[in-house]
KEBADO-862625 format. One record per residue: residue in one letter; residue number from 1; x, y, z of N, C-alpha, C, CB in turn. Coordinates in Angstrom, 2 decimals, m for minus. Each point is the difference from the previous one (the first is absolute). Glycine has a CB too. Example, Ala and Ser with C-alpha at 12.3 -4.5 7.8 and 13.67 -1.06 7.14 Angstrom:
2
(torfi A,1,(13.19,m5.69,7.80),(m0.89,1.19,0.00),(0.90,1.20,0.00),(m1.89,m1.17,1.25)),
(torfi S,2,(1.54,2.22,m1.97),(0.82,1.19,0.06),(m0.77,1.09,0.73),(1.18,m0.63,m2.15)),
//
This chain:
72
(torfi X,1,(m95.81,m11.36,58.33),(0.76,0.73,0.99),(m0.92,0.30,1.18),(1.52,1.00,m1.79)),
(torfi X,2,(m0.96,m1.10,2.98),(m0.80,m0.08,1.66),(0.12,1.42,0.09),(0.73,m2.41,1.46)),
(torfi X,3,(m2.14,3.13,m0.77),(0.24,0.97,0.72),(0.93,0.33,1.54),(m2.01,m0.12,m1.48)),
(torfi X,4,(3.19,0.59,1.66),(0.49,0.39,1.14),(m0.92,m0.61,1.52),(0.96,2.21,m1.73)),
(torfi X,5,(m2.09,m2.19,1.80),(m0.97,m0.81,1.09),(m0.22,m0.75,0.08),(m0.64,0.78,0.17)),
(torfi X,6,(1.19,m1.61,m1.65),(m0.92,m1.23,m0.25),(1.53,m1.13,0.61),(m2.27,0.95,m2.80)),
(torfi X,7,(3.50,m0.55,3.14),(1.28,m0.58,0.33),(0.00,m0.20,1.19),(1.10,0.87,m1.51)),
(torfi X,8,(m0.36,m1.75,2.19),(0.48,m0.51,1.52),(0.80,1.72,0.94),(0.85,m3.38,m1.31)),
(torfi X,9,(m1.82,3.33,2.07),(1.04,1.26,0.86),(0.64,m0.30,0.33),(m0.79,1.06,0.64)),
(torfi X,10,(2.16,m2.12,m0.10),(0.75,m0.23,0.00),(0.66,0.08,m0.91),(m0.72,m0.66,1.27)),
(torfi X,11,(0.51,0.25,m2.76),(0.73,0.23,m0.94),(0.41,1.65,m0.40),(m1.07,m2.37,m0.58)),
(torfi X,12,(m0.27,3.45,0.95),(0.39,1.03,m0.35),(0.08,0.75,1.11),(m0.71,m0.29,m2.04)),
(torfi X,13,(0.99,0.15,2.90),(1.28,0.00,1.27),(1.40,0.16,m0.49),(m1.32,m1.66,1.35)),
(torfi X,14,(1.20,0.45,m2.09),(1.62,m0.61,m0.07),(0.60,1.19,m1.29),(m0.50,m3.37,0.61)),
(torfi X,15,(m0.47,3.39,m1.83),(0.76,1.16,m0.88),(0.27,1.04,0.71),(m0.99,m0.50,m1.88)),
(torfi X,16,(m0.53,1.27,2.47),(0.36,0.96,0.38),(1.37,0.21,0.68),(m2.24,0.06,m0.12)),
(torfi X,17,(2.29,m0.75,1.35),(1.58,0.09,0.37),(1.17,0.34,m0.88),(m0.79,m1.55,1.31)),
(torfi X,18,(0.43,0.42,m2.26),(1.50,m0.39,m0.97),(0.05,1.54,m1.23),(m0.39,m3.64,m0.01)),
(torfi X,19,(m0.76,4.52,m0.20),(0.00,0.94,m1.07),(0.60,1.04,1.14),(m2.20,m0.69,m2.04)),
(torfi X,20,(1.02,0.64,3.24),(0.85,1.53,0.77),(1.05,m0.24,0.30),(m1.52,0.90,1.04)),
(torfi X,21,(2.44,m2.07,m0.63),(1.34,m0.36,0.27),(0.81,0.52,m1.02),(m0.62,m1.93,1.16)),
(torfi X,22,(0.03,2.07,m2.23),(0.93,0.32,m1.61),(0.00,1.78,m0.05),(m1.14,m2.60,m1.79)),
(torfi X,23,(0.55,3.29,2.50),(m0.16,1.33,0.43),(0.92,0.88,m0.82),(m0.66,m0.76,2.31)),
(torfi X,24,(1.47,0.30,m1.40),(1.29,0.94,0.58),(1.28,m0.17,m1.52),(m0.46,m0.78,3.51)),
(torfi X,25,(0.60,m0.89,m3.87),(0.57,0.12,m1.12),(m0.75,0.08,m1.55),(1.53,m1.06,1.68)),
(torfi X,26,(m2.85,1.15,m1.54),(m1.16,0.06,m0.96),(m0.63,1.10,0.07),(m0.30,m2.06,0.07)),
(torfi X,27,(0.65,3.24,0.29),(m0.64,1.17,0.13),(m1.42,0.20,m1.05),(2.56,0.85,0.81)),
(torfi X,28,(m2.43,m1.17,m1.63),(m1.24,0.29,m1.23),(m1.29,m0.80,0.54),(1.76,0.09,m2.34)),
(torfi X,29,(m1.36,m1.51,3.26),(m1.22,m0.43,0.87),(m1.15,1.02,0.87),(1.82,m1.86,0.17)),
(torfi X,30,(m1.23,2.88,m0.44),(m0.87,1.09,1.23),(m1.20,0.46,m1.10),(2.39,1.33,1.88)),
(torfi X,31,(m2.46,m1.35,m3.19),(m0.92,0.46,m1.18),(m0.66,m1.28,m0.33),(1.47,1.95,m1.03)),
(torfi X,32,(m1.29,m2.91,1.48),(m0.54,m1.49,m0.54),(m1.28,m0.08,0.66),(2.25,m1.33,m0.23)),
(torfi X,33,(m3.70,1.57,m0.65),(m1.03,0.00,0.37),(m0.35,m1.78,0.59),(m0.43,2.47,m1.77)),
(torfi X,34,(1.05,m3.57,1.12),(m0.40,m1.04,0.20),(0.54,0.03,1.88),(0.08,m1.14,m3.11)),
(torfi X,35,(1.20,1.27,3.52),(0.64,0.23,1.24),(m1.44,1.21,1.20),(3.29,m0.25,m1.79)),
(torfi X,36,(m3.60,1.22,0.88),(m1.12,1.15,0.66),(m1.72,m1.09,0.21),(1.45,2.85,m1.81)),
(torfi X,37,(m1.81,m3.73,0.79),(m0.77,m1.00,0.32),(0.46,m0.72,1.14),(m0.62,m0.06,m2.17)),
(torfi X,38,(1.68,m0.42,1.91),(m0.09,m1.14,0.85),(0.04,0.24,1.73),(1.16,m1.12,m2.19)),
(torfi X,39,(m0.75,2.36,2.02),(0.52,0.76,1.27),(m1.48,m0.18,0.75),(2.12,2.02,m1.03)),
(torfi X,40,(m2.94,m1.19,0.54),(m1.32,0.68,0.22),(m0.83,m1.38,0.20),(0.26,2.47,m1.58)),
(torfi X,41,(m0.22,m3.69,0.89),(m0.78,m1.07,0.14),(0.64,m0.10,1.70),(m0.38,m1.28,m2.98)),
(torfi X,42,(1.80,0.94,2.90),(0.26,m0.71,1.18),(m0.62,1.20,1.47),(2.54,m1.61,m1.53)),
(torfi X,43,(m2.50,2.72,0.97),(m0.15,0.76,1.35),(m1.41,m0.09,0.58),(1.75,1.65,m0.76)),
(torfi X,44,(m2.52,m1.90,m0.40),(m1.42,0.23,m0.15),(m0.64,m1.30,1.05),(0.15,1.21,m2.86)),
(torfi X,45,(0.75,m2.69,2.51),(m0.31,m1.35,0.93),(0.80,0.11,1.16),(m0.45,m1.58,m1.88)),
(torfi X,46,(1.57,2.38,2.22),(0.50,0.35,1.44),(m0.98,0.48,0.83),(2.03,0.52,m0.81)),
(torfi X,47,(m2.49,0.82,m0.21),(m0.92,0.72,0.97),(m1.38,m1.01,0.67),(0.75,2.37,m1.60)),
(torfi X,48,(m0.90,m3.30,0.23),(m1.78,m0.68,0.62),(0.99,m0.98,0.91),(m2.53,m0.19,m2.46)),
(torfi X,49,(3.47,m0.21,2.79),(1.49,m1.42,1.21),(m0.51,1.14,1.21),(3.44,m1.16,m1.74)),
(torfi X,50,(m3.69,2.61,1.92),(m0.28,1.20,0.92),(1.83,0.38,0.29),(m2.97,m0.93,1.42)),
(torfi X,51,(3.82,0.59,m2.72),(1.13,0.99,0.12),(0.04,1.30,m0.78),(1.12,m1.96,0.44)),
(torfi X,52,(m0.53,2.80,0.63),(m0.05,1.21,m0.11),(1.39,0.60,m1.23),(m1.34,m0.12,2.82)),
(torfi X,53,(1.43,m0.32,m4.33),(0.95,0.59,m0.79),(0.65,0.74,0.06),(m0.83,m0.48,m0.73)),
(torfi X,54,(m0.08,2.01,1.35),(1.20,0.94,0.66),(0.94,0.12,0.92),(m1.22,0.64,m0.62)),
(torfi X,55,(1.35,m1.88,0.90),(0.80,m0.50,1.14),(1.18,m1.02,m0.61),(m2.22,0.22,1.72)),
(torfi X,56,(3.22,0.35,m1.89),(1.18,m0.84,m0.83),(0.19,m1.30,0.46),(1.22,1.94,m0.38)),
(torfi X,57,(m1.03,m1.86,1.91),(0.10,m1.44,0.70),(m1.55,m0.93,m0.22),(1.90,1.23,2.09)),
(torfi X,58,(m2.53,m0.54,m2.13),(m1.03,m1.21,m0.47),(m0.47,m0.51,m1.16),(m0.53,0.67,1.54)),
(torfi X,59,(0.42,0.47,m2.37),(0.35,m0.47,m1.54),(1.57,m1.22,m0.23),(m1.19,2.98,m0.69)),
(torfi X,60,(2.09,m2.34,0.90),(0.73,m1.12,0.11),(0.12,m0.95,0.56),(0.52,1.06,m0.47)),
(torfi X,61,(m1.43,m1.23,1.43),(0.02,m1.32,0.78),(m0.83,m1.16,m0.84),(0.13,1.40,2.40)),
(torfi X,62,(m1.54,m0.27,m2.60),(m0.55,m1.17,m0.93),(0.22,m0.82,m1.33),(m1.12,1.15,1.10)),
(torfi X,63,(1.82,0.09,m1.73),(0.47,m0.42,m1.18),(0.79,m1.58,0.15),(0.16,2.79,m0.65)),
(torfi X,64,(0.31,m2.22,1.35),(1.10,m1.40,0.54),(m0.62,m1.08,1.23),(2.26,1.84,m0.38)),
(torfi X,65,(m3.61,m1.79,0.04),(m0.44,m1.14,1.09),(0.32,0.33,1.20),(0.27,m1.66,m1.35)),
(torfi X,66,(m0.03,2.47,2.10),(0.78,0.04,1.55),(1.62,m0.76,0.07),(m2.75,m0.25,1.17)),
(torfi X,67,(3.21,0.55,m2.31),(1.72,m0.46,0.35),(0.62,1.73,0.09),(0.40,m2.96,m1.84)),
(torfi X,68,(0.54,2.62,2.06),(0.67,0.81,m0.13),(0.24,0.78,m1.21),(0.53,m1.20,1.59)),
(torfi X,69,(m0.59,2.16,m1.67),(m0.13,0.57,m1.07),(2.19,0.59,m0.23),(m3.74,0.80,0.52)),
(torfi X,70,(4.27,m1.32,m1.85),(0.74,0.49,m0.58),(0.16,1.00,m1.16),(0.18,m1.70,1.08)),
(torfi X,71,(0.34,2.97,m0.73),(0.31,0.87,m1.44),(m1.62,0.79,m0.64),(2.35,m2.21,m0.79)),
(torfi X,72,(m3.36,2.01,1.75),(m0.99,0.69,m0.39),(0.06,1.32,0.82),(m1.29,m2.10,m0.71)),
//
């Protein structure tokens, strides 16, 4: 089994999206330490990209490559 760092950021881009997308009808996702990792990895390589996380529009921008961001 791969450590969370050791995967394609693109690939964990793409969950992340698809678990926080499940939010709203998955409520119990908000206690999911694996979802609290993955969060924290991705914010952690935004921040070294020099995006600012506390910034919704830019966190979401990156997440999503610079598309448009839907439903985040």
């Amino acid at each position: 089994m791969g450590r969370l760092e050791d995967y394609p950021i693109d690939e964990l881009k793409r969950i992340y999206r698809l678990l926080h997308g499940q939010l709203p009808q998955q409520p119990e996702l908000m206690d999911s330490e694996l979802l609290h990792d993955l969060q924290t990895l991705l914010q952690q390589r935004a921040a070294a990209d020099g995006v600012d996380v506390s910034l919704h529009g830019q966190w979401a921008n990156w997440l999503d490559d610079g598309q448009p961001v839907k439903g985040l």
